[in-house]
C-alpha angles and dihedrals in degrees: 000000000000114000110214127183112195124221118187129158088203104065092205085055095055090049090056099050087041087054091046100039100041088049090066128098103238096035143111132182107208098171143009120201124175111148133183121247125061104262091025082120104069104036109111101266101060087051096051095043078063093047093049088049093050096204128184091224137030118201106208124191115173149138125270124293084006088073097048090053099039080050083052101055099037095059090046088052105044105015093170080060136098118233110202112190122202112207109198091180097064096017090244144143124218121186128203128202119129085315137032121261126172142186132149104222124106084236084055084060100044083041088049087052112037093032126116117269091240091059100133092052108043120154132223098243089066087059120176109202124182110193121205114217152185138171130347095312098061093045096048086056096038091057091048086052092053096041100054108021128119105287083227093064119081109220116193119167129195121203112236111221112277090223111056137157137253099240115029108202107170095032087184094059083070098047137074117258096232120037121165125281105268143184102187115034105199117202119208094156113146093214139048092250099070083052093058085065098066103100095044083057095049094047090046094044091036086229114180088201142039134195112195112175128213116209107137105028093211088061091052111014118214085235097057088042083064098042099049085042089062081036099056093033095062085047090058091253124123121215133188123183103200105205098236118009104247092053079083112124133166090258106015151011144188127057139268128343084355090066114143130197118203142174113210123132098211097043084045085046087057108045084052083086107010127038124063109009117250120198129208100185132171131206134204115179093357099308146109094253084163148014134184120189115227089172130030130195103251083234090053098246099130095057098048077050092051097046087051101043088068112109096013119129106266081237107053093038098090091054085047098045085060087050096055091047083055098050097039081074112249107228087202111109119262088208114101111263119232098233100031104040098225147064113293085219088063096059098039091053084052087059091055091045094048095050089057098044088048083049102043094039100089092057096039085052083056088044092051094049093045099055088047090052082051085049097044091050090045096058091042089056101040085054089050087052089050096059091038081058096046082046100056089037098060093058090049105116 
């Protein structure tokens, strides 16, 4: 519960924020102070009516210089506290605790006030992602996410309209005023128009990345893939659309010549679990006896694979491996995609054959050198018996 006193020189204003703050699960309102006169905020007994509340945050609104000072003095008097201050004059929010951070969005001051208190140095283990969906491919991959992501990440998802236009031209009239504070923003529309409503959720969940995954290009054109990467970059976001989803590494993703690098902690976060599927197998009498799976597909291919591949042949695992990925099944499109020339579900069933080949070779390579030992001896054996043959063959009568 996050105690919050609240401190306005203008009395309707701390009425509104009263009514909105104290509307809010998580919240208490523990004071209220607006009184009248310009510098009545500053005089002792406010100061002291704060002191004697202890709150966790103070909500400050006030004019000019009177709001530097009263910051001043709030921070000196409680310095475990937040001190959130409301600018009327240029509609923003600064927030001060142990360092400044500002925003202007009435998200930015719940966010201000519930957050945690280690909010300016987060890590990336600790990993918020709002994923954007829509139909029965983002929640299939939705439910895989929750289910086997780190117990430390917070995973909320929010269900597009199923109905949207074109051409969405006020993306904020489609989504809900308040949506949870987020790092990572993940996008599983199947249209262009959830795309389109990219920039309107990253502004709402104040996200610093975006995946969008491209696995069916009419649902995400190379062209407004562009254009939302421009789009994202000049809003300090960066974006990446891997083509198709399980080309996501930690540090790239896509194929061939369309190859990108990147540097992001919490895509890189991310593609730790979910992204281009990595094996650890182990083999006993030429065969899979155990795999562990260091990197799922976000849709959980890779461990339906995995639970499968136990008990096949090592030679014929990587076949069968393509086979699983086929029958999942993949939810990347069979039809041939502009840029790459190919199905998307071709590619997609090579990643899954790669990773088992890279994770079987080691054994196959034992196996290898073996047979050919048991070659070499054989044919060792089968000369000796030769010229123990001519030599018994020269003392027959």
């Amino acid at each position: 519960m996050a105690h919050v006193f609240i401190l306005a020189c203008r009395p309707l204003f701390a009425q509104g924020v009263q009514s909105l703050l104290s509307g809010q699960p998580g919240i208490e309102v523990v004071g209220v102070v607006s009184p009248a006169g310009e510098g009545m905020l500053c005089v002792p007994e406010v100061l002291e009516q704060v002191r004697a509340a202890s709150p966790d945050v103070i909500v400050v609104e006030a004019r000019g210089d009177e709001q530097s000072l009263l910051v001043a003095q709030l921070l000196e008097l409680l310095p475990a506290g937040r001190v959130v201050a409301l600018s009327l004059e240029d509609n923003c929010i600064h927030t001060y605790y142990q360092e400044l951070k500002q925003g202007r969005r009435v998200e930015d001051l719940l966010e201000a006030v519930k957050g945690p208190m280690d909010w300016y140095g987060r890590s990336p283990q600790e990993l918020r992602l709002f994923v954007l969906l829509q139909g029965s491919y983002g929640q299939r991959i939705l439910d895989n996410v929750r289910r086997f992501a780190p117990a430390t990440w917070v995973v909320n998802g929010w269900r597009a309209p199923a109905e949207l236009p074109p051409v969405v031209d006020d993306p904020s009239s489609y989504i809900p005023a308040h949506l949870p504070a987020s790092e990572l923003v993940l996008s599983l529309g199947e249209s262009s128009a959830v795309a389109q409503l990219l920039p309107a959720i990253v502004e709402r969940t104040g996200a610093r990345a975006v995946i969008a995954p491209i696995d069916n290009a009419s649902w995400l054109p190379d062209g407004l893939a562009r254009q939302l990467q421009d789009q994202l970059a000049k809003m300090g976001v960066k974006a990446i659309f891997p083509k198709p989803f399980c080309s996501l590494a930690e540090r790239a993703c896509n194929v061939r010549q369309y190859e990108l690098t990147f540097d992001d902690p919490w895509i890189g976060e991310f593609a730790r679990y979910f992204g281009r599927p990595v094996f650890q197998i182990e083999a006993d009498n030429r065969h899979v006896s155990r795999v562990e799976v260091k990197r799922d597909t976000a849709c959980g291919c890779a461990r339906y694979a995995a639970r499968q591949l136990v008990g096949v042949e090592l030679r014929e695992a990587v076949y069968r491996a393509g086979m699983l990925h086929h029958h999942y099944p993949c939810l990347a499109t069979m039809r041939v995609d502009p840029s790459l020339g190919e199905p998307l579900i071709h590619i997609s069933g090579e990643f899954m054959r790669r990773a088992v080949e890279a994770a079987i070779a080691p054994f196959l390579a034992q196996t290898d050198h073996l047979v050919a030992e048991i070659k070499t001896a054989e044919g060792l054996l089968s000369g000796r018996n030769r010229l123990m043959e001519d030599e018994r063959a020269q003392y027959r009568p």
